[in-house]
N, CA, C and O atoms as a Tripos MOL2 file, in Angstrom:
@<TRIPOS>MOLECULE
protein
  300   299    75     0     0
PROTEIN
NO_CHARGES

@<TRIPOS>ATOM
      1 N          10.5620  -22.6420  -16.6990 N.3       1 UNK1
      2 CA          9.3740  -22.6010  -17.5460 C.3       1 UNK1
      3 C           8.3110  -21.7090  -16.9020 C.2       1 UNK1
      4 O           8.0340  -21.8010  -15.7060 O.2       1 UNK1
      5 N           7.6140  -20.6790  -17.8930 N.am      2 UNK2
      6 CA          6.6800  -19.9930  -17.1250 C.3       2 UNK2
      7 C           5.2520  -20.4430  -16.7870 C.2       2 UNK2
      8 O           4.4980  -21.0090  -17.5790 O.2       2 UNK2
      9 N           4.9730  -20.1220  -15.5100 N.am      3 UNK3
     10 CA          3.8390  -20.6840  -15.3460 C.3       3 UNK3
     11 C           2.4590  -20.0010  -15.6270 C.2       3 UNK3
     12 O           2.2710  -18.9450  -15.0240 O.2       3 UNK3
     13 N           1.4590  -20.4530  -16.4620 N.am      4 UNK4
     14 CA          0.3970  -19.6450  -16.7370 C.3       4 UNK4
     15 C          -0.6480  -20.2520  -16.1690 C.2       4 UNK4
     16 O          -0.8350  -21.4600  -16.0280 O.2       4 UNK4
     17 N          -1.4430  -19.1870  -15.7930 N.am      5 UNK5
     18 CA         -2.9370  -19.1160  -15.2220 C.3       5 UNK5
     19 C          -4.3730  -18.8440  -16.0430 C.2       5 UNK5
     20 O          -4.5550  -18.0580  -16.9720 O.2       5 UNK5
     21 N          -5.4050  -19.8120  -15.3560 N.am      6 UNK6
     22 CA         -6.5710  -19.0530  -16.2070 C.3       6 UNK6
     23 C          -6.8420  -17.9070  -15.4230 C.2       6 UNK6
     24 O          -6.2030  -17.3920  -14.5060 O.2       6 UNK6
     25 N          -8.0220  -17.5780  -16.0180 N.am      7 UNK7
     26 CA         -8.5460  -16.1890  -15.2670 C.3       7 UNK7
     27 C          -9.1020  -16.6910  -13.9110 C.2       7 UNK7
     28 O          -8.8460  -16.1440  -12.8390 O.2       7 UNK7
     29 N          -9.8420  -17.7210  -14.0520 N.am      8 UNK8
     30 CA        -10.8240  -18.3350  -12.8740 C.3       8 UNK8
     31 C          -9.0180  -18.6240  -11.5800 C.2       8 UNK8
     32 O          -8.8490  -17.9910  -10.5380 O.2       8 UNK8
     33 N          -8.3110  -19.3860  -11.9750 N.am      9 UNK9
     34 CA         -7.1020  -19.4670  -11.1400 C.3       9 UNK9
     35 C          -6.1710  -18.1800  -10.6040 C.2       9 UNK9
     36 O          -5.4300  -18.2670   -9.6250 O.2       9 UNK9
     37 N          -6.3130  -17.1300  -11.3060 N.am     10 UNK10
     38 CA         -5.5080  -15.6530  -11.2950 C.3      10 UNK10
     39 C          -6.8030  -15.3040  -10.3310 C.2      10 UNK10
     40 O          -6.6660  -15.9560   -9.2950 O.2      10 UNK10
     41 N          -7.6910  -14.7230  -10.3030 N.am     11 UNK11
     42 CA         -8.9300  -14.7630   -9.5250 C.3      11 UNK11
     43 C          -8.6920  -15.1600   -7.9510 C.2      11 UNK11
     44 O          -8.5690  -14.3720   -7.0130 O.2      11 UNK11
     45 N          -8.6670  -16.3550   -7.9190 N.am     12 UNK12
     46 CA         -8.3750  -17.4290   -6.9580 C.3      12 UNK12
     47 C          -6.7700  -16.8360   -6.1310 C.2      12 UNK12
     48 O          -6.5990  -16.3760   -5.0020 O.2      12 UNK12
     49 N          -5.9030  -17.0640   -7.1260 N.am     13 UNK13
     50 CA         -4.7940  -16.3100   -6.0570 C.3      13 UNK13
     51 C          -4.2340  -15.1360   -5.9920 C.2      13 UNK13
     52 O          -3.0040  -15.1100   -5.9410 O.2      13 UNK13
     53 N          -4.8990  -14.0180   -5.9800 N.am     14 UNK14
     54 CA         -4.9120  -12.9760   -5.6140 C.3      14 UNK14
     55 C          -6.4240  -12.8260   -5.1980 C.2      14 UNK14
     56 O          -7.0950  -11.8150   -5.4030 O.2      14 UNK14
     57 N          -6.7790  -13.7590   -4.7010 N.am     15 UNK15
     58 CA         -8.4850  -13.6670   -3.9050 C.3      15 UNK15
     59 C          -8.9980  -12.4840   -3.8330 C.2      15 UNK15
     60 O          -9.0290  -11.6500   -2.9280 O.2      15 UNK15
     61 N          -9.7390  -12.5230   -5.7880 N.am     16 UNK16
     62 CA        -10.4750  -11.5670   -5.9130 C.3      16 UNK16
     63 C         -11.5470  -11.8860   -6.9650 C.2      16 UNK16
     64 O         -11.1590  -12.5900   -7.8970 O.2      16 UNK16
     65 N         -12.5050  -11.5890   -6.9730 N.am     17 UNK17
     66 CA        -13.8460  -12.3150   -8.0720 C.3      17 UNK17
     67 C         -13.3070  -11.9820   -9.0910 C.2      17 UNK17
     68 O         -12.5580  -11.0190   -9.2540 O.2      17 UNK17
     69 N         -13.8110  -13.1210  -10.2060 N.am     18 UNK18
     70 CA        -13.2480  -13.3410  -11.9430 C.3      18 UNK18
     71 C         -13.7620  -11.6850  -12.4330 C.2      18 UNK18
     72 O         -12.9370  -11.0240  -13.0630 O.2      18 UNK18
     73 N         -15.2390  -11.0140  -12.0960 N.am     19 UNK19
     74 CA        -15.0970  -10.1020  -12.2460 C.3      19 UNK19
     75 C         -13.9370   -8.9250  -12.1050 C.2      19 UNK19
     76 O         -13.6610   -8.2370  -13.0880 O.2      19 UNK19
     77 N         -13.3130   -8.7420  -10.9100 N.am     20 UNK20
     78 CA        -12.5160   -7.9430  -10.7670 C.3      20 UNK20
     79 C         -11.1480   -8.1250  -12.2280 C.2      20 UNK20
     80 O         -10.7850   -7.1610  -12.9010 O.2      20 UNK20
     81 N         -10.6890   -9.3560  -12.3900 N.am     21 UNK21
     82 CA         -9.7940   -9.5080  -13.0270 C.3      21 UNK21
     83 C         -10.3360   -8.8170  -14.7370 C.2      21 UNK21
     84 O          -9.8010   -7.8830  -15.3340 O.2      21 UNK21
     85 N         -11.3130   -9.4910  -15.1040 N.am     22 UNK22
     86 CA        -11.8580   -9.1520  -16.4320 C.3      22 UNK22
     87 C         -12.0380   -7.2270  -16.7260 C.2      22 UNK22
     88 O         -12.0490   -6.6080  -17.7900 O.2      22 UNK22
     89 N         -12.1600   -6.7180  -15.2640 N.am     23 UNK23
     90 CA        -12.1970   -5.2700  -15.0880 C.3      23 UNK23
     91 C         -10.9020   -4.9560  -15.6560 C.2      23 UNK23
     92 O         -10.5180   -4.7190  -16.8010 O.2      23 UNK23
     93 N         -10.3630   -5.0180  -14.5710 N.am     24 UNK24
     94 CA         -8.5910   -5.1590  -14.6320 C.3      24 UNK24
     95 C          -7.8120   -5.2680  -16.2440 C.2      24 UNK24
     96 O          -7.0510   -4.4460  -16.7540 O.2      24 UNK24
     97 N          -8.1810   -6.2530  -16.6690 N.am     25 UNK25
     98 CA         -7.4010   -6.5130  -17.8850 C.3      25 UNK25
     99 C          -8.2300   -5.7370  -19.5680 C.2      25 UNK25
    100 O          -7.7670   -5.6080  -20.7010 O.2      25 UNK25
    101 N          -9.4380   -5.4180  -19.0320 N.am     26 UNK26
    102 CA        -10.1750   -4.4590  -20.2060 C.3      26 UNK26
    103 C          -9.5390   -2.8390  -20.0290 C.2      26 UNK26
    104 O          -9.2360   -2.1190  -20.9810 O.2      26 UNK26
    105 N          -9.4360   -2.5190  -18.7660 N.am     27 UNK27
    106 CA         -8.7110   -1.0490  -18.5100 C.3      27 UNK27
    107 C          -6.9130   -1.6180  -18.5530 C.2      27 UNK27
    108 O          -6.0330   -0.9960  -17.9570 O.2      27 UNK27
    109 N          -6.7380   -2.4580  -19.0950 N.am     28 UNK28
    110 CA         -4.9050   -2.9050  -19.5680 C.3      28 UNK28
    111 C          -4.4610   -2.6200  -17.8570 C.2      28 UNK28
    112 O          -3.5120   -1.8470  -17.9900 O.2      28 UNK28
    113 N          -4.5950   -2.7760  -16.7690 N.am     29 UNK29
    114 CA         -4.5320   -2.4040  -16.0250 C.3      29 UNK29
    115 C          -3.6730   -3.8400  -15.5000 C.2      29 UNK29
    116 O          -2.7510   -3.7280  -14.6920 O.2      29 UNK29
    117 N          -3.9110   -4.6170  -15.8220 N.am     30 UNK30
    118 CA         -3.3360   -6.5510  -15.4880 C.3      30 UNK30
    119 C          -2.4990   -7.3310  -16.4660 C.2      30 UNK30
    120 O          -3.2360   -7.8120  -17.3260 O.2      30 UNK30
    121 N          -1.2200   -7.6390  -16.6560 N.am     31 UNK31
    122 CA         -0.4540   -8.1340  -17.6460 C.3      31 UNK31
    123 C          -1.1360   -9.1620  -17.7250 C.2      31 UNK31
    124 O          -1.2660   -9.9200  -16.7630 O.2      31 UNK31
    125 N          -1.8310   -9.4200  -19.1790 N.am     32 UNK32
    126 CA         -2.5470  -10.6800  -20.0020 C.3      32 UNK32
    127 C          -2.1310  -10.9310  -21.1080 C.2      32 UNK32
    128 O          -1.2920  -10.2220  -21.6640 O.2      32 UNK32
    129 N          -2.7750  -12.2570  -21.7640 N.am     33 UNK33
    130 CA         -2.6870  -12.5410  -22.9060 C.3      33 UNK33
    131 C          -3.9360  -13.6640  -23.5630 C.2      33 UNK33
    132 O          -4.1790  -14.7550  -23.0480 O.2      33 UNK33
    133 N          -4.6090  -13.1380  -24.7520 N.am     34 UNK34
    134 CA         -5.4870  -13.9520  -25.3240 C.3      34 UNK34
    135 C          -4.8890  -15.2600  -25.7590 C.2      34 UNK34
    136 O          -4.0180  -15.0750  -26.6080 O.2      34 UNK34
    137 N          -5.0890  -16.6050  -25.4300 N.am     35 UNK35
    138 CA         -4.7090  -17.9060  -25.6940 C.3      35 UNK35
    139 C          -6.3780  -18.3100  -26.4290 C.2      35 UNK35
    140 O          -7.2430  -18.8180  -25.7160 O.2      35 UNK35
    141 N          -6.6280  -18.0020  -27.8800 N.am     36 UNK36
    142 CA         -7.7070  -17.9850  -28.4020 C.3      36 UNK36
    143 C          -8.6680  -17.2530  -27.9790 C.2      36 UNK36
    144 O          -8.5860  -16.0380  -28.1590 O.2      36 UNK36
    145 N          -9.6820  -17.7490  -27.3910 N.am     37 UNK37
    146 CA        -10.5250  -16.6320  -27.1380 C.3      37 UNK37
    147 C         -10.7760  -16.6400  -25.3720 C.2      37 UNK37
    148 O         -11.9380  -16.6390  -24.9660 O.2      37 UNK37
    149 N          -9.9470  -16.6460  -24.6580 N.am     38 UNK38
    150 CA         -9.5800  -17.4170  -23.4990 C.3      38 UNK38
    151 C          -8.2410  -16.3910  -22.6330 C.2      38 UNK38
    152 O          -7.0620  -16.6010  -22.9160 O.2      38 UNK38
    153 N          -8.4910  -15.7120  -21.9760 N.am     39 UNK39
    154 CA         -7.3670  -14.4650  -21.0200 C.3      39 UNK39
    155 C          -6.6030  -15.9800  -20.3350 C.2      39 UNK39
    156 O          -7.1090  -17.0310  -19.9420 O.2      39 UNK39
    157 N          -5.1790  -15.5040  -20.4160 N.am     40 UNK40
    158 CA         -4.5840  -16.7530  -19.7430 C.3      40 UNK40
    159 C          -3.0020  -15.3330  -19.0290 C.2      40 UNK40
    160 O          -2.4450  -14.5860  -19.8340 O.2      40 UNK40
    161 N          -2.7590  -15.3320  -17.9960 N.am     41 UNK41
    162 CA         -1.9480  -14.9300  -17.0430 C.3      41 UNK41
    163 C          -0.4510  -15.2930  -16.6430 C.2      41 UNK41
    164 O          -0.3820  -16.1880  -15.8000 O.2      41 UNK41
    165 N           0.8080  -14.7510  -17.1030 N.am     42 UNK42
    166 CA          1.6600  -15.3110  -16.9780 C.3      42 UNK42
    167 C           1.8810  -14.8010  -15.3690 C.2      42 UNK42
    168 O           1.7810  -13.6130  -15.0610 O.2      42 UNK42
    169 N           2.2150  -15.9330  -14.3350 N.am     43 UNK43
    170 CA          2.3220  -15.9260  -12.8790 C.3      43 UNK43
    171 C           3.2990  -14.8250  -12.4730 C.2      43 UNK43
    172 O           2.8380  -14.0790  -11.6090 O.2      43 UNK43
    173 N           4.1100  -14.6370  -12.7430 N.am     44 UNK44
    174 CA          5.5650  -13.9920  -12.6580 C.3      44 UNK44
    175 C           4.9860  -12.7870  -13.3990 C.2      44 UNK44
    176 O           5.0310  -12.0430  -12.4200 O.2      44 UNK44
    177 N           4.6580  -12.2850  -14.0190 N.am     45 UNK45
    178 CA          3.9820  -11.0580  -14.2680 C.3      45 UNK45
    179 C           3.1110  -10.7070  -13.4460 C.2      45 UNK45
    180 O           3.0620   -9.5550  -13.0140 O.2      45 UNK45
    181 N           2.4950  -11.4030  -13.1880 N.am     46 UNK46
    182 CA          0.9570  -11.1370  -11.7970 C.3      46 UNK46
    183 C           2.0470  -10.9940  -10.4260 C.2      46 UNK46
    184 O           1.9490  -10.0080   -9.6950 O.2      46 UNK46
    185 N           2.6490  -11.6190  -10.2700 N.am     47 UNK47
    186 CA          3.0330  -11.3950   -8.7040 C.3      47 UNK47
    187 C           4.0280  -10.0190   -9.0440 C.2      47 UNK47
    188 O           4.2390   -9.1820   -8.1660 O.2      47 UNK47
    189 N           4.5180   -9.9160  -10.2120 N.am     48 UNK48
    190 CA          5.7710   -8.3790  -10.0850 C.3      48 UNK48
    191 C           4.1750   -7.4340  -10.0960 C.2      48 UNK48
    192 O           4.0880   -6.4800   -9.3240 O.2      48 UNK48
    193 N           3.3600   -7.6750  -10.7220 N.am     49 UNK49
    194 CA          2.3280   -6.8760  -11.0470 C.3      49 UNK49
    195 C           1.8630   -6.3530   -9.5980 C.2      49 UNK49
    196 O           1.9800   -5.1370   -9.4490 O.2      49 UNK49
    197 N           1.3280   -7.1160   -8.4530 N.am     50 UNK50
    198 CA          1.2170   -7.2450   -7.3530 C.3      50 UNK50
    199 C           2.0220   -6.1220   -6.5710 C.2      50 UNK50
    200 O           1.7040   -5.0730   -6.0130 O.2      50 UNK50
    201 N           3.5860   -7.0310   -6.8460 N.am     51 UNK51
    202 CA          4.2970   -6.0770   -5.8030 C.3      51 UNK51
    203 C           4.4910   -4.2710   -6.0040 C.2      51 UNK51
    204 O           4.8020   -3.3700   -5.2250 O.2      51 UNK51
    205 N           4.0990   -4.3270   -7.5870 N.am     52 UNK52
    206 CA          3.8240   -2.8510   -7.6090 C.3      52 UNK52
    207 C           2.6180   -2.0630   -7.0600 C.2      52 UNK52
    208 O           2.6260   -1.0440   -6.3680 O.2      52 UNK52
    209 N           1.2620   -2.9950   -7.6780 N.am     53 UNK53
    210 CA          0.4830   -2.4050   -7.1470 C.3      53 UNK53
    211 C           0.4190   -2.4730   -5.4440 C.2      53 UNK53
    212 O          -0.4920   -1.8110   -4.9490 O.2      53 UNK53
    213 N           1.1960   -3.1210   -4.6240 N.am     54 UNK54
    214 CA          1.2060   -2.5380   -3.1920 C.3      54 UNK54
    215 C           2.2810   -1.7040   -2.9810 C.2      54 UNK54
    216 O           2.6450   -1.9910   -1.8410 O.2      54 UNK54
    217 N           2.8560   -1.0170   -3.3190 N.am     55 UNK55
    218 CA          4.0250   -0.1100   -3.0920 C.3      55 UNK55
    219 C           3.2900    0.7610   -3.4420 C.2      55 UNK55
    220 O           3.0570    1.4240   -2.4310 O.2      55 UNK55
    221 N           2.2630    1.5750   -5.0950 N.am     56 UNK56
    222 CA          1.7030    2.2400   -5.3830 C.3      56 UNK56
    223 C           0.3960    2.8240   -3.8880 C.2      56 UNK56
    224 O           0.1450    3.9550   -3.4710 O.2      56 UNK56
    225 N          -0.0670    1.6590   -3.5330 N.am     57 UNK57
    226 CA         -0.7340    1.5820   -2.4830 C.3      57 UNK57
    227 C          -0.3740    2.3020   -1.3290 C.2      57 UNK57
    228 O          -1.0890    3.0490   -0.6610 O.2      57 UNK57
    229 N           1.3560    1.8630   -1.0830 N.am     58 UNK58
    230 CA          1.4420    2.2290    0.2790 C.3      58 UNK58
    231 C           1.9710    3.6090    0.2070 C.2      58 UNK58
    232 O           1.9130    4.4100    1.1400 O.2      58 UNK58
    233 N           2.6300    3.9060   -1.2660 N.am     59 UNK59
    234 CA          2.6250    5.8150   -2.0110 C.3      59 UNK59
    235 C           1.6020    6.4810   -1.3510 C.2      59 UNK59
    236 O           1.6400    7.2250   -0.3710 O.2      59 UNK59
    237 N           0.4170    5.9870   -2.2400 N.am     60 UNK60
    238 CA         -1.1360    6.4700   -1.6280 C.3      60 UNK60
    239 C          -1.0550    6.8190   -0.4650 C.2      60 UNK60
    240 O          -0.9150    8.0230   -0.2550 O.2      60 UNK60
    241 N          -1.1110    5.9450    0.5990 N.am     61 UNK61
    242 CA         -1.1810    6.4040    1.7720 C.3      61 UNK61
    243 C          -0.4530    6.9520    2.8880 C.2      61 UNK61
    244 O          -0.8250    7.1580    4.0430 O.2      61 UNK61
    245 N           1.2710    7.2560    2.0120 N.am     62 UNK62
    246 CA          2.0380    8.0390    2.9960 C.3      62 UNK62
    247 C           1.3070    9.5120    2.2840 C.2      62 UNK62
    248 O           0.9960   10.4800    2.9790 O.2      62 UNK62
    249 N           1.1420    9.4600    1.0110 N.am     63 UNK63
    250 CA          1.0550   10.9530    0.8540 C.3      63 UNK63
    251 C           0.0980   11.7870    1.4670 C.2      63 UNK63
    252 O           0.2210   12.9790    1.7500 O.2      63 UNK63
    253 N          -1.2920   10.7130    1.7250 N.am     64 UNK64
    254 CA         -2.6400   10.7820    1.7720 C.3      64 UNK64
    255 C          -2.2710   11.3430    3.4960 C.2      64 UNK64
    256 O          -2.8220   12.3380    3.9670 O.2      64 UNK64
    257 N          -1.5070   10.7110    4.0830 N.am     65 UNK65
    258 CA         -1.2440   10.9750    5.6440 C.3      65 UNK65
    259 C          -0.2110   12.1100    5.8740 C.2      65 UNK65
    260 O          -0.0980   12.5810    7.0060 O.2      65 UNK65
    261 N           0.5500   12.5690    4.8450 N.am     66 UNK66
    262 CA          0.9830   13.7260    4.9600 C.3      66 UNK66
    263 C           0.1660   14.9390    4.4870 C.2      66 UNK66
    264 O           0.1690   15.8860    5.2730 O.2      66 UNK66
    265 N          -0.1740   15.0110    3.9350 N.am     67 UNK67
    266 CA         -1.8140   16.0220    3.2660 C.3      67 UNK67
    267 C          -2.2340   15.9880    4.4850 C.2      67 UNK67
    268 O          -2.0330   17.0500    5.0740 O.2      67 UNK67
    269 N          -2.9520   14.8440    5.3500 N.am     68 UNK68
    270 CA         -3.7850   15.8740    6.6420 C.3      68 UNK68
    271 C          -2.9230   16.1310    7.4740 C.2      68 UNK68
    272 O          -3.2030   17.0900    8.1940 O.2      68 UNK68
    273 N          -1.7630   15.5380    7.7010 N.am     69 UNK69
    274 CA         -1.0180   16.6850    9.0910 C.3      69 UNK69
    275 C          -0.4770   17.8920    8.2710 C.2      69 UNK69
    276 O          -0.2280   18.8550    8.9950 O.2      69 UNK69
    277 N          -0.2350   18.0870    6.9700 N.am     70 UNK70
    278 CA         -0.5650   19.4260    6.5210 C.3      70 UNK70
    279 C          -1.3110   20.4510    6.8140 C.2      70 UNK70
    280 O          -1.1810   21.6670    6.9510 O.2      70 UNK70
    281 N          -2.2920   19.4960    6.8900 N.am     71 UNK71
    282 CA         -3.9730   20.4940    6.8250 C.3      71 UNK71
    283 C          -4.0210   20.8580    8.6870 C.2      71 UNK71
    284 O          -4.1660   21.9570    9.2220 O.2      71 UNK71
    285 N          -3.8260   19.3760    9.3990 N.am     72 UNK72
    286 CA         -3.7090   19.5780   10.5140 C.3      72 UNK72
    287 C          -2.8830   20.7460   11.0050 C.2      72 UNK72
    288 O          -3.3310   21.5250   11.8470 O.2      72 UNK72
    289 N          -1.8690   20.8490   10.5640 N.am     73 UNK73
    290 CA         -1.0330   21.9960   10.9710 C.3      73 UNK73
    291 C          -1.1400   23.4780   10.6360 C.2      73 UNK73
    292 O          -0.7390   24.4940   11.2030 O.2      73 UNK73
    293 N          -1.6480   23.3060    9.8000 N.am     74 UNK74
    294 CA         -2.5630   25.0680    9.2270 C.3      74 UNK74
    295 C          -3.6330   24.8710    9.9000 C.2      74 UNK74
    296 O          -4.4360   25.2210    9.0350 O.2      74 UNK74
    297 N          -4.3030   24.5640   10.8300 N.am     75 UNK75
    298 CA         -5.6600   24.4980   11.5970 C.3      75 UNK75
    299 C          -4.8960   25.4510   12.8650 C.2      75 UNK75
    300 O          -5.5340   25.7670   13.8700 O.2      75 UNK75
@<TRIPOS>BOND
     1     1     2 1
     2     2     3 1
     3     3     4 2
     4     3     5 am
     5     5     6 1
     6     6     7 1
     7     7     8 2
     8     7     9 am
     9     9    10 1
    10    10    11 1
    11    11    12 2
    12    11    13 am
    13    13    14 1
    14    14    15 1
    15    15    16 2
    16    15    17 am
    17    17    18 1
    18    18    19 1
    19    19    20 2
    20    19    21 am
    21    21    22 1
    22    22    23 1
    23    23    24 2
    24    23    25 am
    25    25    26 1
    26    26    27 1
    27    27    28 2
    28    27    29 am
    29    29    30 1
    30    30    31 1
    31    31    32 2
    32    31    33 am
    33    33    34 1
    34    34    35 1
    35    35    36 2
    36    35    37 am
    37    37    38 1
    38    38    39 1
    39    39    40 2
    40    39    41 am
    41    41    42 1
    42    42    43 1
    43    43    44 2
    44    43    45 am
    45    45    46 1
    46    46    47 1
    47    47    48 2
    48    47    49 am
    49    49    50 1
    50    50    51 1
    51    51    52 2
    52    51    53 am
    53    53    54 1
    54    54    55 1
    55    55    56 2
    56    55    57 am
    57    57    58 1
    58    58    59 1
    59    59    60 2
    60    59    61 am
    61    61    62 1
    62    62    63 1
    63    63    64 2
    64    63    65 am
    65    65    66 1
    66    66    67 1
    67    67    68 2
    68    67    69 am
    69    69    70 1
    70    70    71 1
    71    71    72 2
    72    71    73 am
    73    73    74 1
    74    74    75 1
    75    75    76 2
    76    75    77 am
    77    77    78 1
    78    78    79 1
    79    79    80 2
    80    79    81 am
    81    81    82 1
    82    82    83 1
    83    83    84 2
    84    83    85 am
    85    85    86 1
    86    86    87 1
    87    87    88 2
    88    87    89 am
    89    89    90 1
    90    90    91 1
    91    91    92 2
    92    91    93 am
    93    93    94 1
    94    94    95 1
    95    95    96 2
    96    95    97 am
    97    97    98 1
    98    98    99 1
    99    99   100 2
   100    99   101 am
   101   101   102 1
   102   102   103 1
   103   103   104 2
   104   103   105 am
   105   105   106 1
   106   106   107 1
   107   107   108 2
   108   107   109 am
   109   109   110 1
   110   110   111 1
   111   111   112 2
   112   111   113 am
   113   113   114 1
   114   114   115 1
   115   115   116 2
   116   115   117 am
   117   117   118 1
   118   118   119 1
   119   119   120 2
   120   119   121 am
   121   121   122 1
   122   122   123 1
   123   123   124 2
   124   123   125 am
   125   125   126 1
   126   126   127 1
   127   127   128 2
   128   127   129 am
   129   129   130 1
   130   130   131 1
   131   131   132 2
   132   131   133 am
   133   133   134 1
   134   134   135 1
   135   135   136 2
   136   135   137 am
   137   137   138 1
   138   138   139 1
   139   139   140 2
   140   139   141 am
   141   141   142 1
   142   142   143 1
   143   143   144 2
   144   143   145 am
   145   145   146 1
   146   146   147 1
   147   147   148 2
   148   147   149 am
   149   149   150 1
   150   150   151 1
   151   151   152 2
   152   151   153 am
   153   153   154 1
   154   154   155 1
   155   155   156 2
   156   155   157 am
   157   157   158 1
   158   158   159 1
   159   159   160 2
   160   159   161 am
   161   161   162 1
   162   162   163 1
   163   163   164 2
   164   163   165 am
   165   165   166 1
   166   166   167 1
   167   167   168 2
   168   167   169 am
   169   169   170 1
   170   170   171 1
   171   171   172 2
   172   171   173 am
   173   173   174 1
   174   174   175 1
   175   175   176 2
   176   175   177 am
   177   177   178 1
   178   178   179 1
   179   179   180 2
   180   179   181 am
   181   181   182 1
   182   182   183 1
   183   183   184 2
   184   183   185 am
   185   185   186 1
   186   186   187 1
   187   187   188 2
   188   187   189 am
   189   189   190 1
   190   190   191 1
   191   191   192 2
   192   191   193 am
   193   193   194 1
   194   194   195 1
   195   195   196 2
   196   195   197 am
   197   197   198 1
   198   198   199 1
   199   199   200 2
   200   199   201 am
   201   201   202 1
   202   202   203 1
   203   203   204 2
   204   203   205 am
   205   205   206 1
   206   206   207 1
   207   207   208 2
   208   207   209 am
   209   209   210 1
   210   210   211 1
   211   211   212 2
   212   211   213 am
   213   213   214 1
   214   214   215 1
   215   215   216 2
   216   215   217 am
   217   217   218 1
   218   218   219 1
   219   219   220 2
   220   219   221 am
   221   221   222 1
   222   222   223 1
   223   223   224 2
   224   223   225 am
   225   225   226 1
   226   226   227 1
   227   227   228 2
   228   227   229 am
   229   229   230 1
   230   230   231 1
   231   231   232 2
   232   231   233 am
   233   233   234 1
   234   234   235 1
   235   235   236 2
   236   235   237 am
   237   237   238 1
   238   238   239 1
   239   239   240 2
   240   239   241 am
   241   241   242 1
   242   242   243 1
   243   243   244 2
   244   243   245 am
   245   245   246 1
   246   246   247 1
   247   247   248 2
   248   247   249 am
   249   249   250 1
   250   250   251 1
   251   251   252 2
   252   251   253 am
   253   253   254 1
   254   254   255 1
   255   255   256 2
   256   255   257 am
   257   257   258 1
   258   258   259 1
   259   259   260 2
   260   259   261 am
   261   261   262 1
   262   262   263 1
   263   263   264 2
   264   263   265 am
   265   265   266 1
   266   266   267 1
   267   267   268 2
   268   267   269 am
   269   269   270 1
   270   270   271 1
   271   271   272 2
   272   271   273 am
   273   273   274 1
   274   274   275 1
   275   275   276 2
   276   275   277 am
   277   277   278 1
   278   278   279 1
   279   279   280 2
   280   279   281 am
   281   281   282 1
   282   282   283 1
   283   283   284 2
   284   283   285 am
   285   285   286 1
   286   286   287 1
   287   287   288 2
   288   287   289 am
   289   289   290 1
   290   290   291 1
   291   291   292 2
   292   291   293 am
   293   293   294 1
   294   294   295 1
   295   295   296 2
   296   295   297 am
   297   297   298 1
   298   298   299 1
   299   299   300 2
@<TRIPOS>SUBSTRUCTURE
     1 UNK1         2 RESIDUE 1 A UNK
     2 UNK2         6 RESIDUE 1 A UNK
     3 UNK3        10 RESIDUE 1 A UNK
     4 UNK4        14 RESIDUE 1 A UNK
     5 UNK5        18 RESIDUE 1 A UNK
     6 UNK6        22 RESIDUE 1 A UNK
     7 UNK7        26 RESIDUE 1 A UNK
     8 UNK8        30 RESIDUE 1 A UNK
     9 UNK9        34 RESIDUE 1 A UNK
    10 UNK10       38 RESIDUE 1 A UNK
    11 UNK11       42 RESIDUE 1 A UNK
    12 UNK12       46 RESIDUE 1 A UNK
    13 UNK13       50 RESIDUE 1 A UNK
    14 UNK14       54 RESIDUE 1 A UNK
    15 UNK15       58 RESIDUE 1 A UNK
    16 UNK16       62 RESIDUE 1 A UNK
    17 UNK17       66 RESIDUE 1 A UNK
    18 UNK18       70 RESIDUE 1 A UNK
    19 UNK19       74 RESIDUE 1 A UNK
    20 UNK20       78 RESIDUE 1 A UNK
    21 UNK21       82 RESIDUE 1 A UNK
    22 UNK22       86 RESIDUE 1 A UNK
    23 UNK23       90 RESIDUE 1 A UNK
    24 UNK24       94 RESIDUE 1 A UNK
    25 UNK25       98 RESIDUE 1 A UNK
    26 UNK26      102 RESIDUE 1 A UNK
    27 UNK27      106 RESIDUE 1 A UNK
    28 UNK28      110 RESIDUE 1 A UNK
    29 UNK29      114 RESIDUE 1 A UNK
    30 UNK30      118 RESIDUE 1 A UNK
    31 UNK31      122 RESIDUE 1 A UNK
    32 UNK32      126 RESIDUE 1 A UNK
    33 UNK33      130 RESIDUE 1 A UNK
    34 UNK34      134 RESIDUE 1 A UNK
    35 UNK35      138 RESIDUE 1 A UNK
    36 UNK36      142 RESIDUE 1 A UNK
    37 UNK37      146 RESIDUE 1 A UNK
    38 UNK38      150 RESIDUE 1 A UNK
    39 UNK39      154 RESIDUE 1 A UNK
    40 UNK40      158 RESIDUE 1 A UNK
    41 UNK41      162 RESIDUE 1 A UNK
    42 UNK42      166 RESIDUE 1 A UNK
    43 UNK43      170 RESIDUE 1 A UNK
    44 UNK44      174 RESIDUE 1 A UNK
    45 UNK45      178 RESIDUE 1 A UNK
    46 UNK46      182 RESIDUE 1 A UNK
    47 UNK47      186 RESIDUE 1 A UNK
    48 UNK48      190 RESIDUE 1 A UNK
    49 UNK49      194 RESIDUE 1 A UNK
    50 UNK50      198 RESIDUE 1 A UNK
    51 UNK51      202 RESIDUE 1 A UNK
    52 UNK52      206 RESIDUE 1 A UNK
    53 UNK53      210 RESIDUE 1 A UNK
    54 UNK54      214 RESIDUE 1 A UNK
    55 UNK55      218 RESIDUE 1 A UNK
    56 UNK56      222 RESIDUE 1 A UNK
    57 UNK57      226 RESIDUE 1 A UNK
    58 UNK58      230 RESIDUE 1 A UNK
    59 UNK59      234 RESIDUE 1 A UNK
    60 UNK60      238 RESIDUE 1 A UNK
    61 UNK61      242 RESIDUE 1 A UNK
    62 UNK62      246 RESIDUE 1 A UNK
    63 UNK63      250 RESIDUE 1 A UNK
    64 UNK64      254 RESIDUE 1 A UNK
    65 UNK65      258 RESIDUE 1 A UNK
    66 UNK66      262 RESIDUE 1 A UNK
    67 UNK67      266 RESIDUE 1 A UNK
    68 UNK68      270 RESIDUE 1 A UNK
    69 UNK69      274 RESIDUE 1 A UNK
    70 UNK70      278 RESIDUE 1 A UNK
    71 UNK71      282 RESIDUE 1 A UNK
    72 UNK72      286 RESIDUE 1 A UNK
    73 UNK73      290 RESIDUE 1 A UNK
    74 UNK74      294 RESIDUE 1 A UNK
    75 UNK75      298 RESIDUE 1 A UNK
């Protein structure tokens, strides 16, 4: 059975202010769903959601660290 979250609880475990989430899910940026007038979070979507956005993350920063020993190396 899937487990769903409010926003205030999605917030809470990915320890980040209700703001951030409400950001998040207006730029479609956070798998949600309106349960009336009420954002409610299926768990198992948030954590695959997660593990992408840290892989995207750690993209970022191999590329970001190959760009300056690029630059480093043309110096």
């Amino acid at each position: 059975m899937a487990v769903v979250l409010t926003l205030e609880k999605v917030a809470s475990y990915l320890r980040v202010h209700p703001s951030t989430i409400y950001r998040l899910v207006k730029k479609r940026q956070l798998p949600a769903f309106k349960l009336g007038s009420d954002w409610r979070f299926n768990r198992e979507a948030i954590d695959q959601w997660s593990a992408h956005a840290e892989d995207r993350n750690v993209d970022r920063l191999l590329h970001s660290d190959n760009q300056h020993r690029s630059l480093d190396r043309a110096q």
